[in-house]
Structures are given as structure tokens and as C-alpha cells.
C-alpha positions as CSV (number, residue, x, y, z in Angstrom):
1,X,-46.6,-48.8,61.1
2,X,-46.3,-52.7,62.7
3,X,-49.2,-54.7,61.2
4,X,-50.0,-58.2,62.7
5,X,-52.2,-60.8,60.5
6,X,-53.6,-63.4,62.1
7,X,-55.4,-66.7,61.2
8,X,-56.1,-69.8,62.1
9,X,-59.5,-69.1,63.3
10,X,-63.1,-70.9,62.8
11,X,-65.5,-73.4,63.8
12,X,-64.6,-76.2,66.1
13,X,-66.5,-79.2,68.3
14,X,-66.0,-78.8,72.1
15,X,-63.0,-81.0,73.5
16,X,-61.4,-80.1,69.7
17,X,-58.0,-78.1,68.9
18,X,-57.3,-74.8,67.1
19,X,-54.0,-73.1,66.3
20,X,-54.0,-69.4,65.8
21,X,-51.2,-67.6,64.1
22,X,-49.6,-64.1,64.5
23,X,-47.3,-62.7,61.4
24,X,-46.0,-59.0,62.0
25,X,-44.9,-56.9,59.3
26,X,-41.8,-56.4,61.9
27,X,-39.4,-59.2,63.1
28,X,-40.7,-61.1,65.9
29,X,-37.2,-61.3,67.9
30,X,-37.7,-57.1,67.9
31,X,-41.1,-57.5,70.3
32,X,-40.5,-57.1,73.7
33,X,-43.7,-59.1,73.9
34,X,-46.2,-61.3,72.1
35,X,-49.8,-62.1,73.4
36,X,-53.0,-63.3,73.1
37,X,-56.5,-61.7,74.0
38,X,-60.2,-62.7,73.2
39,X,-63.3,-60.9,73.5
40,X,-66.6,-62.7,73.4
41,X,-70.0,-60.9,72.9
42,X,-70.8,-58.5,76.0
43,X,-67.5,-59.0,77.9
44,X,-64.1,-57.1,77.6
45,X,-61.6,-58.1,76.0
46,X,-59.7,-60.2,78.2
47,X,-55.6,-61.5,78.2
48,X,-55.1,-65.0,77.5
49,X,-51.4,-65.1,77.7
50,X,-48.5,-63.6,77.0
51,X,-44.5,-64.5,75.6
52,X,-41.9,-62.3,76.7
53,X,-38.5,-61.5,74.7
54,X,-36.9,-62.9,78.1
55,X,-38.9,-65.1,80.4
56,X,-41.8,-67.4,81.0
57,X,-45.0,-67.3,79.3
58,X,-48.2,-65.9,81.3
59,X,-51.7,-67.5,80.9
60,X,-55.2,-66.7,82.4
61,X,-56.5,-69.2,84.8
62,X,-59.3,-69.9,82.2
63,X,-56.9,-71.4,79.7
64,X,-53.8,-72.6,82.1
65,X,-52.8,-76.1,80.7
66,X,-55.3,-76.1,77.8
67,X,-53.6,-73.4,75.7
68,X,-49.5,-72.9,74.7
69,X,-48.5,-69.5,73.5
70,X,-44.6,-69.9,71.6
71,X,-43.0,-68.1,69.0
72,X,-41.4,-69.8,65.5
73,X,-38.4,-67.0,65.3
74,X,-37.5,-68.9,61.9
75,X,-41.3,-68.4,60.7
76,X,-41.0,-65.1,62.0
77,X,-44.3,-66.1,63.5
78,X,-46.3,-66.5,66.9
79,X,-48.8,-69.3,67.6
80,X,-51.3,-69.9,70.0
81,X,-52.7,-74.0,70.3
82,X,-55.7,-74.4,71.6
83,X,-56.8,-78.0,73.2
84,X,-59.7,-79.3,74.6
85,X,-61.9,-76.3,73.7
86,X,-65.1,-75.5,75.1
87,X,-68.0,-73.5,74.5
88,X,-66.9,-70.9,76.9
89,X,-63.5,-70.1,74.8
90,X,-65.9,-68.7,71.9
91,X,-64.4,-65.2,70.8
92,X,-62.5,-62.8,68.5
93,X,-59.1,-63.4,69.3
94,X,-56.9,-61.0,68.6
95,X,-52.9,-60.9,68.7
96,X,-50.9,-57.7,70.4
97,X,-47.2,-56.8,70.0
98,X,-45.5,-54.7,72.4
99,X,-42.1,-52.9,71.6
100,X,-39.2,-52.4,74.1
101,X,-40.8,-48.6,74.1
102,X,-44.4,-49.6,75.3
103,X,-45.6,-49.3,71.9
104,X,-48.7,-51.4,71.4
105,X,-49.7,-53.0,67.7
106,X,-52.9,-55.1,67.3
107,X,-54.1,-57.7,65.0
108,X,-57.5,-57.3,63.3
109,X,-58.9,-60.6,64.7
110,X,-60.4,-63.9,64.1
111,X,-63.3,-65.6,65.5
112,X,-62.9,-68.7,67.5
113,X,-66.6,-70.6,67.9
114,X,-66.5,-73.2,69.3
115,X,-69.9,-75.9,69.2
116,X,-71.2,-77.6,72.2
């Protein structure tokens, strides 16, 4: 069983940065993909973006040149940055792996709240 732990997570100003991190129990190169999602109270969960083995990273139009998903294969470890936050991005973000199979693992989560 693949379990992800994330952190990184917690209270931030508007127009401030956050990095979330994404550790499986697996090796990261083994992931056919890596991604982000957030869910904020009342909404579904939502993609925020998205690293594939092979090939370009995806993001949602919400977070297109505000966020950068990349994987550290030496710190066996995914990141998302976070810039210029706003109130908006507030949310349990959580971190989903995805094996060449179609297997999906997810992370347990951690809030993002960002003050306006």
C-alpha cells in the first residue's frame, strides 16, 4: 500500500508564498504521475496541476503562472510553490499518485488558509 505525506501547509497573508510537499512511501520516478488537488468548504475537489513521468506539467486556469508543480527525484519528493496567494486559494490540498496501471494513491491533506 503507497502512502503519500504531505506538508507544508498553514496560514499565509494574501500576495504571500507556500510550498507544499509530497513524500510517497514508493519511489517517485515509479509514478506515472504526480498532482495536486484542493477542496475548499462546499466545492469539489478540484485539479490544480499535474507532472507527468514524460511530458509537460498541466495547471488549472485558476493557478496558471502563480503555482509550479516539479519533482526532487533525489528527495524522492514532489513540490508544489505557491506565489502570490489569494483568499480564493484557501483549501485542503491534497497530493495524488497515479501508477503506470491507473492505480490512484492519495495524501491525507493539509490546509492552505490564506488571510485577506
Amino acid at each position: 500500500q503507497v502512502q503519500l505525506m504531505e506538508s507544508g501547509g498553514g496560514l499565509v497573508q494574501a500576495g504571500g508564498s507556500l510550498r507544499l510537499s509530497c513524500t510517497p512511501s514508493g519511489s517517485i520516478f515509479s509514478f506515472h504521475v504526480m498532482a495536486w488537488y484542493r477542496q475548499a468548504p462546499g466545492k469539489q475537489r478540484e485539479e490544480v496541476a499535474s507532472n507527468p513521468r514524460y511530458g509537460s506539467s498541466w495547471y488549472g486556469d485558476s493557478v496558471k503562472g502563480r503555482f509550479t508543480i516539479s519533482r526532487d527525484h533525489a528527495k524522492n519528493t514532489v513540490y508544489l510553490q505557491m506565489n502570490s496567494l489569494k483568499s480564493e486559494d484557501t483549501a485542503v490540498y491534497y497530493c495524488k499518485a497515479v501508477t503506470p496501471t491507473g492505480d490512484e494513491y492519495w495524501g491525507q491533506g493539509t490546509q492552505v488558509i490564506v488571510s485577506s
